[in-house]
C-alpha beads as a LAMMPS data file, in Angstrom:
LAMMPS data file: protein, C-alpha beads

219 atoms
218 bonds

1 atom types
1 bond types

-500.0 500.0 xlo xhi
-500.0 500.0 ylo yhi
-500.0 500.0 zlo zhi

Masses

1 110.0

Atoms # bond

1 1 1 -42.937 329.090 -26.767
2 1 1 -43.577 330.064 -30.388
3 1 1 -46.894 328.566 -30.024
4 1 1 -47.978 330.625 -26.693
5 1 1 -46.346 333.919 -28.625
6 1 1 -48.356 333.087 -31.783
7 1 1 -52.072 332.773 -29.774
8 1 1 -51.059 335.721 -28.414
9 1 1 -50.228 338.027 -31.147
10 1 1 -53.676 336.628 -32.508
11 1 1 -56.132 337.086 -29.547
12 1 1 -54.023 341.058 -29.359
13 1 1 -54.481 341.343 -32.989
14 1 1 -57.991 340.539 -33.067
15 1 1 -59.124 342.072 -30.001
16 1 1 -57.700 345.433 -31.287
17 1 1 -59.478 345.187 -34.712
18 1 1 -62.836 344.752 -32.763
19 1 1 -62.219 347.860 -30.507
20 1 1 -62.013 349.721 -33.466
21 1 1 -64.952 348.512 -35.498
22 1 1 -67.498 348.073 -32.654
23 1 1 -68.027 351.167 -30.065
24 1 1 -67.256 350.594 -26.499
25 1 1 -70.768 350.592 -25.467
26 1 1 -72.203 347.982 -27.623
27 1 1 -69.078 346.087 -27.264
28 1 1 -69.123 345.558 -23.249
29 1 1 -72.562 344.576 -23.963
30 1 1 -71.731 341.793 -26.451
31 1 1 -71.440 338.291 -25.254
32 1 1 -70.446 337.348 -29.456
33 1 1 -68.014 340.212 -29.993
34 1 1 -66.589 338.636 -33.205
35 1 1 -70.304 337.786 -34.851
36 1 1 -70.864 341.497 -34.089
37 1 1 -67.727 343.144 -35.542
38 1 1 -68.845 341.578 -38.830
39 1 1 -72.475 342.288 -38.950
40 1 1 -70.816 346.068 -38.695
41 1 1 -68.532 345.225 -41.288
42 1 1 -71.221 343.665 -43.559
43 1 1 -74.946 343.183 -42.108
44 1 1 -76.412 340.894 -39.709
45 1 1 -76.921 337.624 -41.831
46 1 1 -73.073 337.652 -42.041
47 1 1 -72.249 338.257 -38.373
48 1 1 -74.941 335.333 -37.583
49 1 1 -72.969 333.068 -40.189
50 1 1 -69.572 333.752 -37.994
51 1 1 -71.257 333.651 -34.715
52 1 1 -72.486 329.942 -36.039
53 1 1 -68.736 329.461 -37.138
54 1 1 -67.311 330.086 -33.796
55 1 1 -69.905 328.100 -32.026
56 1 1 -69.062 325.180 -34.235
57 1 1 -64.982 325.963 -33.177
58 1 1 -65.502 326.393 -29.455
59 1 1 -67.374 323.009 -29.868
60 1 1 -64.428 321.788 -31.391
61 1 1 -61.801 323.361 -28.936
62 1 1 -63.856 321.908 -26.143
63 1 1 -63.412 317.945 -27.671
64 1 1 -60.132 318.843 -28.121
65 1 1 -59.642 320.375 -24.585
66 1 1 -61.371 316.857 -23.037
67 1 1 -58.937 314.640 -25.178
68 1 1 -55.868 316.683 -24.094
69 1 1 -56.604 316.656 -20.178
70 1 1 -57.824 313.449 -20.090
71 1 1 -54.219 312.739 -20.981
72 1 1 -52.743 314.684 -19.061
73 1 1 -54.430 312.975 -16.268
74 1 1 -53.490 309.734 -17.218
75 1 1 -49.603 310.746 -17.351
76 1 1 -50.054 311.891 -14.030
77 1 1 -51.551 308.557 -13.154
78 1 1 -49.120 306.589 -15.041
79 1 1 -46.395 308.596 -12.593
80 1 1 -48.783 308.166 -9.806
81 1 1 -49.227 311.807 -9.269
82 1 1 -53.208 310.624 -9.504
83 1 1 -55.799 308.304 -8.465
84 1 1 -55.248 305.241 -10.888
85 1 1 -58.881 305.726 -11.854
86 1 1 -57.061 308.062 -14.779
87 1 1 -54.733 305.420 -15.822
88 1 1 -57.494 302.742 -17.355
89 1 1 -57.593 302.354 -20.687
90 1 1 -60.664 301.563 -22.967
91 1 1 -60.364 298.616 -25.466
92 1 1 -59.325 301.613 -27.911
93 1 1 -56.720 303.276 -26.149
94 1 1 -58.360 305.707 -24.834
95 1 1 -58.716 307.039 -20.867
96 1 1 -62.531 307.249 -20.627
97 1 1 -62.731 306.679 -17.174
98 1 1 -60.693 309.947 -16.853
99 1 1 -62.688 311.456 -19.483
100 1 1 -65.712 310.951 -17.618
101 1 1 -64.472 312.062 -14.366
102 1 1 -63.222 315.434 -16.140
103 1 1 -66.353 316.184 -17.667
104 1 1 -68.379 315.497 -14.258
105 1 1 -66.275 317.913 -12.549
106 1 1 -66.416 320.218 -15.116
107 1 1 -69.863 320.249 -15.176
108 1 1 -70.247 320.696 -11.595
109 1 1 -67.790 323.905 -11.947
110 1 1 -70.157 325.372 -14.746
111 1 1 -73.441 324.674 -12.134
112 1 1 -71.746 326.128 -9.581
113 1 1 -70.950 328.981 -11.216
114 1 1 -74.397 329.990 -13.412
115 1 1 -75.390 333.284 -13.790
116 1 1 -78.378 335.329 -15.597
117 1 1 -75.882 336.774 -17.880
118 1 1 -72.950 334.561 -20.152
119 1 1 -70.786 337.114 -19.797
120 1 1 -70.542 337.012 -15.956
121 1 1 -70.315 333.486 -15.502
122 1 1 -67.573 333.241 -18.217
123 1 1 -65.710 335.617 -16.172
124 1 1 -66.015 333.497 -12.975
125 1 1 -64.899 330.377 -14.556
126 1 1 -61.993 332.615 -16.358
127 1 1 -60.934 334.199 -12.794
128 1 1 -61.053 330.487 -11.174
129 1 1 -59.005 329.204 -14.078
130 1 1 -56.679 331.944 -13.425
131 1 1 -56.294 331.010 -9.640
132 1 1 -56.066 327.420 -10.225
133 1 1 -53.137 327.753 -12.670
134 1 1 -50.896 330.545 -11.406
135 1 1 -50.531 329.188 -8.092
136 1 1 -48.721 325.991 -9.192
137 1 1 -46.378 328.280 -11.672
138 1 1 -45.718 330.094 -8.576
139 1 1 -44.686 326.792 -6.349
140 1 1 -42.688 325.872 -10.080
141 1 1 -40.844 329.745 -10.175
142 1 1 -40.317 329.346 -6.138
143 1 1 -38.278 325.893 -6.362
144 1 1 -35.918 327.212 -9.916
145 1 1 -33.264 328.999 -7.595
146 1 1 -32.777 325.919 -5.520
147 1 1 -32.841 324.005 -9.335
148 1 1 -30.259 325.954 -10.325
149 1 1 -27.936 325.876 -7.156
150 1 1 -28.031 322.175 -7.601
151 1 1 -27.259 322.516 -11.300
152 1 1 -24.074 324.861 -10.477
153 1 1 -25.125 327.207 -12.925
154 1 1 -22.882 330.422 -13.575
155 1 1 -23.651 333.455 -11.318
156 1 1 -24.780 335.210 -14.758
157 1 1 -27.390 332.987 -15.215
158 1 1 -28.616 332.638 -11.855
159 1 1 -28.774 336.323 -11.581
160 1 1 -30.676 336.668 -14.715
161 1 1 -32.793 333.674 -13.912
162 1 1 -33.454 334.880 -10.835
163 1 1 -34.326 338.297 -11.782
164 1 1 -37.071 336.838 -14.727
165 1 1 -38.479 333.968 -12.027
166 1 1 -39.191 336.818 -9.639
167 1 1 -40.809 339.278 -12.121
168 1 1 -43.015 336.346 -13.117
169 1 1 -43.765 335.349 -9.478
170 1 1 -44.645 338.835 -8.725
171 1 1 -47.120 339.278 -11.705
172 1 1 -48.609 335.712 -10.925
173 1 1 -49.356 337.006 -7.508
174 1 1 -51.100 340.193 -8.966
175 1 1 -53.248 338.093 -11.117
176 1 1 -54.568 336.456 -8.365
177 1 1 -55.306 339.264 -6.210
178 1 1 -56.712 340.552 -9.663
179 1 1 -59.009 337.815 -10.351
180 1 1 -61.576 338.890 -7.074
181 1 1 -62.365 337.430 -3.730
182 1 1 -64.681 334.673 -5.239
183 1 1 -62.202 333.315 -7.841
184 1 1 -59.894 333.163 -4.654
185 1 1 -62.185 330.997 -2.767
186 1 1 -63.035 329.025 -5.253
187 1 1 -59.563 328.739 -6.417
188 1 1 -58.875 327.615 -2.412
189 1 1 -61.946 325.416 -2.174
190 1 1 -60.518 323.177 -5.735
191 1 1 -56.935 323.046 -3.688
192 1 1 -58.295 321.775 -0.143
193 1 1 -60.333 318.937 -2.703
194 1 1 -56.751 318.735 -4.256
195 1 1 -55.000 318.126 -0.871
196 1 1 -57.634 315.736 0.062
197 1 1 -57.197 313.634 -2.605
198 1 1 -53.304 313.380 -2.480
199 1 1 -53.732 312.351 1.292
200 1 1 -54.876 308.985 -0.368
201 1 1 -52.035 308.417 -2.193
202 1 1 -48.910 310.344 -0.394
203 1 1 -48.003 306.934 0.905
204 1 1 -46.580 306.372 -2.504
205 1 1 -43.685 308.791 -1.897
206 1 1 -43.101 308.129 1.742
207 1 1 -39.810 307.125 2.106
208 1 1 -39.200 303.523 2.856
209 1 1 -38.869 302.133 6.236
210 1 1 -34.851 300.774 6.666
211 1 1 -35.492 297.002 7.218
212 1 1 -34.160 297.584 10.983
213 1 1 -36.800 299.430 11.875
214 1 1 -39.421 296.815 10.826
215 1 1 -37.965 294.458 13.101
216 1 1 -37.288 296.714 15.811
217 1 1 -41.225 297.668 15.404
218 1 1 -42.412 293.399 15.116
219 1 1 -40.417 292.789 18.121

Bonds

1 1 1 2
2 1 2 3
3 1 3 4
4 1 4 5
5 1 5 6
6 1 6 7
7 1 7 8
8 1 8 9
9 1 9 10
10 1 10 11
11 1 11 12
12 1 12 13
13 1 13 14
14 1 14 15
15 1 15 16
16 1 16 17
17 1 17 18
18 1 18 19
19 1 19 20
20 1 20 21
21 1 21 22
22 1 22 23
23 1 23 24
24 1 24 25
25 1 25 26
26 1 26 27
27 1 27 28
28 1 28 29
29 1 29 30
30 1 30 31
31 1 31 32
32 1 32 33
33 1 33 34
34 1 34 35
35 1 35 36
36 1 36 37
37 1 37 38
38 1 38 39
39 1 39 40
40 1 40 41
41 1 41 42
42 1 42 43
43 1 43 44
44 1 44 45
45 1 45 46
46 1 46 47
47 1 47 48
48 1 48 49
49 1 49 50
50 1 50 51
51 1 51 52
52 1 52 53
53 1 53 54
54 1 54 55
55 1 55 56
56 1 56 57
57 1 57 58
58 1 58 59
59 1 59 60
60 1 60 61
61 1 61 62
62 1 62 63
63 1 63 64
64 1 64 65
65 1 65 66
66 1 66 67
67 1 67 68
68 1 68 69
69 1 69 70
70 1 70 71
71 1 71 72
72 1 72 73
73 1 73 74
74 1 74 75
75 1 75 76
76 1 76 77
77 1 77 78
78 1 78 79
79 1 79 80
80 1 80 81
81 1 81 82
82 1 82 83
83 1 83 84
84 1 84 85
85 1 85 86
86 1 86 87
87 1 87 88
88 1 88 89
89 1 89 90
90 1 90 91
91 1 91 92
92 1 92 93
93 1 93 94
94 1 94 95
95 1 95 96
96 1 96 97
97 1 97 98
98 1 98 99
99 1 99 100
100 1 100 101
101 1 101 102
102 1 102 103
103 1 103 104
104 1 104 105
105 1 105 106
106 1 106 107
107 1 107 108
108 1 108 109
109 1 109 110
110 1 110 111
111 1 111 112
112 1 112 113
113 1 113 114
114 1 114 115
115 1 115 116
116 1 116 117
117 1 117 118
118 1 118 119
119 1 119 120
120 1 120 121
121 1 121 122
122 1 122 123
123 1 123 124
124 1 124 125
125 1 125 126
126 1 126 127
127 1 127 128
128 1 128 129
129 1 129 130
130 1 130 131
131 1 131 132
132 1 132 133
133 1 133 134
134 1 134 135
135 1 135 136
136 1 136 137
137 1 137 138
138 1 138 139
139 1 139 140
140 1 140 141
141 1 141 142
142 1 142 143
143 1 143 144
144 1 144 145
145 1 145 146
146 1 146 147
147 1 147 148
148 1 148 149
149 1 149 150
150 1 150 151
151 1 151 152
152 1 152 153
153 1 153 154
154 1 154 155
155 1 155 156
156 1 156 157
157 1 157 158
158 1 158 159
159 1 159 160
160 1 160 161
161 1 161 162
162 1 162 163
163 1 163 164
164 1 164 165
165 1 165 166
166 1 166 167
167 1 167 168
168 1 168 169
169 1 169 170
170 1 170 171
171 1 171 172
172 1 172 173
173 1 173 174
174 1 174 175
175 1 175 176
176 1 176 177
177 1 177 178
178 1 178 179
179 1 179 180
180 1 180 181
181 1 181 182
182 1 182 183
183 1 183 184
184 1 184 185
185 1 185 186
186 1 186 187
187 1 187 188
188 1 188 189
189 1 189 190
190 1 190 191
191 1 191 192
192 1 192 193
193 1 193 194
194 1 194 195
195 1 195 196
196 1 196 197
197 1 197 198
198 1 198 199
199 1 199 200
200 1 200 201
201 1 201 202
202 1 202 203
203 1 203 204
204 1 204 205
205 1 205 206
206 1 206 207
207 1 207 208
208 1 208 209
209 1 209 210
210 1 210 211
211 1 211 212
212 1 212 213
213 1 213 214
214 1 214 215
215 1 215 216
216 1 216 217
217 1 217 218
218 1 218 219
């Protein structure tokens, strides 16, 4: 939590220096908003140095980003949430089948979505990230009341848990209807592949059949 608020108070903090140093109209022009902030501050040769910068951190992020989903993968695997593709292990350690499997997809999600301009594609992969996400916090916020009636919480806390989980769910379903009709669709098409794929493996959680009724069904 005092990560999330951190990133936050950053992106706000930064975002609101740039508004003020670059005008609006060069700004929604700008696919390297940073790089250009400081060539205002300074001059160009500067503002080319931090646009190099923040290519060289995004390229970072992204290695980063692969490492940490590939994992995240694999401990769904490992609790056989996923194909058990994710769960194989290279020699090192590491989940490279799921590595390469990520990157694949993601690379057919950037195809899919190219566009003459950065700008516009970034948006459609941001608005299709959005719709991906918020509808599983949504399913998450939807099962906490029956959580908490199992739990025998106090009526305080249910009241005030209740309240927060439906603010959330509330704003989670404006950010979908915010995100457009194509980030919907797309956001639908990934979840019909999702359901697709768990139709392979929902035998896993299927309850198991009483010993009675295998006879009943061999005689």
């Amino acid at each position: 939590m005092l990560g999330t608020l951190g990133a936050a108070f950053v992106y706000i903090l930064s975002t609101t220096v740039i508004q003020g140093i670059v005008p609006n109209s060069e700004l929604v022009e700008s696919t390297g908003p940073f790089g250009l902030a400081y060539a205002k501050m300074f001059n160009p040769t500067i503002g080319s140095i931090v646009m190099a910068l923040a290519v060289m951190a995004c390229l970072g992020s992204l290695l980063g980003w692969q490492f940490t989903i590939a994992q995240t993968a694999k401990s769904a695997a490992d609790d056989r949430m996923f194909p058990s593709l994710f769960s194989k292990m290279s020699r090192m350690g590491a989940p490279v089948a799921g590595m390469i499997v990520m990157g694949v997809v993601q690379s057919a999600m950037a195809l899919s979505t190219i566009s003459p301009s950065l700008n516009d594609q970034f948006n459609a992969l941001v608005g299709l990230a959005v719709v991906t996400n918020v509808v599983p916090y949504i399913l998450a916020l939807s099962g906490l009341m029956v959580m908490m009636r199992k739990a025998h919480v106090t009526d305080t806390v249910y009241r005030r848990n209740t309240a927060v989980a439906t603010v959330a769910m509330v704003y989670s379903v404006y950010a979908i209807f915010a995100s457009g009709k194509d980030a919907v669709l797309g956001g639908m098409i990934v979840m019909g592949i999702g359901y697709v794929i768990y139709g392979f493996i929902a035998y896993r959680f299927a309850s198991p059949i009483p010993a009675l009724v295998k006879e009943a069904r061999a005689a």
